[in-house]
N, C-alpha and C positions, 0 to 999 in steps of 0.2 A: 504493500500500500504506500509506503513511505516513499519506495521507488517512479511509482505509480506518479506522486504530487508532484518529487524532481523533475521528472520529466516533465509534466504539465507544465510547470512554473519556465522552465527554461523555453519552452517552446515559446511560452505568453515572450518571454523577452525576446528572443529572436526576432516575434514577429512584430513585436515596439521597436526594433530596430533596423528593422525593411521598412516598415511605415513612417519611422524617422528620416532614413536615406531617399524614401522616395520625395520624401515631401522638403527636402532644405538641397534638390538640385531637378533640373528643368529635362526632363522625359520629350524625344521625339520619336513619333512610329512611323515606319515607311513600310511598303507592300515593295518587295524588287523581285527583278527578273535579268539574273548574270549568263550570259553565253558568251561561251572561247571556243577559240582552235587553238592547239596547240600541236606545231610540226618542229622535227627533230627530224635530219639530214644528217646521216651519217658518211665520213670521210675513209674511215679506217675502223678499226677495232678498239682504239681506244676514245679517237679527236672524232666531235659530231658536233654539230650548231643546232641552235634551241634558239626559236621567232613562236610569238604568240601575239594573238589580237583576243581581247577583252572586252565586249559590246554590253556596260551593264544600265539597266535604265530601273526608274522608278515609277510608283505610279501602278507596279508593273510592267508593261510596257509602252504607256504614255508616254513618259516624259526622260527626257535624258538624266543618268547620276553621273555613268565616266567612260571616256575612253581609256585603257591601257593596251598601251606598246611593249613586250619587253621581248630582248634578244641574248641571246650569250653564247658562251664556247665550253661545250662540256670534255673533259676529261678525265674517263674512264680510271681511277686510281686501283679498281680491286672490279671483281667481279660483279661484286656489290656495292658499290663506295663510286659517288658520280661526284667530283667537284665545277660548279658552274662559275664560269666568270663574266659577268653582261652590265648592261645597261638599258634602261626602262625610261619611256615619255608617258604622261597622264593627263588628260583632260578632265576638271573637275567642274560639275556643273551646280546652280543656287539652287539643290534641289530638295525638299522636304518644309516644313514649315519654320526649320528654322537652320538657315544655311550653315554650311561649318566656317566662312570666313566672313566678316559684320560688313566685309563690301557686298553680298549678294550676287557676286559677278564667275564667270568663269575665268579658272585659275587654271596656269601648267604649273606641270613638277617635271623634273628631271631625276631620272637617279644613277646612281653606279651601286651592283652590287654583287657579293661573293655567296656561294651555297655550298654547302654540302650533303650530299644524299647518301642514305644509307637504308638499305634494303632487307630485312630478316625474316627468309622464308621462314615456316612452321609449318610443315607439311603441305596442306596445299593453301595455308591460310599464307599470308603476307603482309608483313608488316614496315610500315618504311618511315622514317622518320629523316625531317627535312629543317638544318639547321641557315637561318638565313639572314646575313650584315647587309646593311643598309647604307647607303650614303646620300640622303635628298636635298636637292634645292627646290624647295615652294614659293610659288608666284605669288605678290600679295602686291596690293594698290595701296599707296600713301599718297598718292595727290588726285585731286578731283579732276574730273575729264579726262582723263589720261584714256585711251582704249585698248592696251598694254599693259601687265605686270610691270612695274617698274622697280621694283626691286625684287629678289631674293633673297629667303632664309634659309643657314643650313642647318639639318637636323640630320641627327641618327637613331638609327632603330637596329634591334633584331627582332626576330621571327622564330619561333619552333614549332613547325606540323610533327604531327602524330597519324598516322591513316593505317585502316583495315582493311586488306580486299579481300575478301570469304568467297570461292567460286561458288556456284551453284550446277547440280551436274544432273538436267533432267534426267540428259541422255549421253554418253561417254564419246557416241559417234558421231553427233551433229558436228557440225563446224563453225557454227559460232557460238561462243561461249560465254554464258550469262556469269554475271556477279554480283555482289551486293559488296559497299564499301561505307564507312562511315571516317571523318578525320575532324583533328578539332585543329586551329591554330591560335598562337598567343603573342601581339605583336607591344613590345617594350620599347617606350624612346629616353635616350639619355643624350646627356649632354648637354652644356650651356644654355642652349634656345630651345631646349625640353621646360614647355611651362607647366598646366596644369596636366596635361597626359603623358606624365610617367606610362600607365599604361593606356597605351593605343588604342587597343580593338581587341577582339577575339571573335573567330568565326568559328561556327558547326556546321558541319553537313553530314546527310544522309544522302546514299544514293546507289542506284539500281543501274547497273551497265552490263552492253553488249562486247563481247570482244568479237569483231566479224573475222578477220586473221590478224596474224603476226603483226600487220601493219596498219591496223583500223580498229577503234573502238571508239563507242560514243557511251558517256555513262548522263543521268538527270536523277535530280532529285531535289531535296528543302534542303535552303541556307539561310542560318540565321548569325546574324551579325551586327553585335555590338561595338560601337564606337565611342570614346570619349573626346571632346572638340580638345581644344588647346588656347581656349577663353572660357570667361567667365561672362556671365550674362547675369545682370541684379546680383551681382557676389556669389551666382549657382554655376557650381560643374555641369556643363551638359550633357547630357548622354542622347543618343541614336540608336534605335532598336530597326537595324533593315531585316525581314522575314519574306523569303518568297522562294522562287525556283531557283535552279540553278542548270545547265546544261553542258556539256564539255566534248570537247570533238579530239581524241589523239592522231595526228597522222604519223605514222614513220617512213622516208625515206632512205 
């Protein structure tokens, strides 16, 4: 019984203090819709090139949220172990009801940055974890009329993905091969011009994929994506809740 109250009692707090947090910083909800391709050209056995296009919009698919470009040079270290070295352009648009920069306008970012991939089958399950450094310049407006970012700031991040691919095996002889996958990622910024988002964002998804062969698969499914601005709005941390689809195209050449 005694056990019984503890518990009670701690819950009652917990949830006085979600209704605290919710209530002394500014909640926005967005409905999204992310579609990529992602092709990877292979040179040799180890050297291959990694180009992706990122089409994601809100609204679901209404209204523009971003373009991303990103490109790199992967180098196969181990059989399992991929390190990538690239750079990424971003198009960010005034999208949701309360934009992430107090201009309301569309902002670029530029990035450079290093990964490393690691791969740990388990039987037929697959597990792969993807450590990722950051280097951004973001567009921001300081003078009126300007129709240009005119200045840049530089910030840094890392990134760590976590992802599951579980196959699913109706039939052993078919040819293309269904899966199911889920990953979570957790994106940290440090450094001098890190204001109030320490941490970044963090995305989830679930998702259901086809692999058609060796060199084709398309997987879709729910992502949900929390972000913290990097202002403050009436003395409140903002926070961003995007929830919608998600769709992803692998080619390999």
């Amino acid at each position: 019984m005694k056990l019984i109250i503890s518990v009670f009692i701690i819950l009652i707090i917990l949830s006085s203090s979600i209704v605290v947090a919710q209530q002394t910083r500014l909640n926005d909800y967005n409905t999204i819709s992310w579609n990529a391709v992602f092709l990877n050209f292979s040179i040799d056995e180890k050297l291959s090139v990694h180009g992706e296009f990122q089409l994601r919009r809100s609204d679901f698919l209404v209204n523009p949220q971003q373009n991303l470009y990103r490109f790199g040079i992967n180098y196969k270290l181990h059989e399992q172990v991929v390190f990538r070295l690239g750079g990424a352009f971003a198009d960010t648009y005034p999208y949701g009801k309360v934009p992430i920069q107090a201009s309301a306008r569309l902002f670029p970012e530029y990035r450079s940055f290093q990964m490393l991939q690691l791969s740990n089958p388990l039987g037929k399950i697959n597990l792969t974890h993807r450590f990722m450094l950051e280097q951004r310049w973001v567009g921001r407006f300081t003078k009126q009329g300007v129709s240009k970012a005119d200045d840049y700031v530089f910030l840094n991040r890392v990134r760590y993905m976590a992802r599951i691919d579980i196959p699913v095996n109706f039939n052993e002889n078919q040819k293309s091969k269904p899966y199911l996958a889920a990953y979570d990622e957790i994106f940290i910024g440090f450094g001098k011009n890190v204001q109030q988002n320490v941490f970044d964002q963090n995305r989830f998804g679930i998702l259901a994929g086809l692999k058609f062969n060796p060199k084709f698969r398309i997987e879709g499914g729910y992502v949900d994506q929390t972000l913290q601005f990097g202002r403050l709005i009436d003395a409140k941390p903002v926070f961003q809740y995007n929830r919608g689809l998600i769709i992803n195209s692998y080619i390999s050449l």
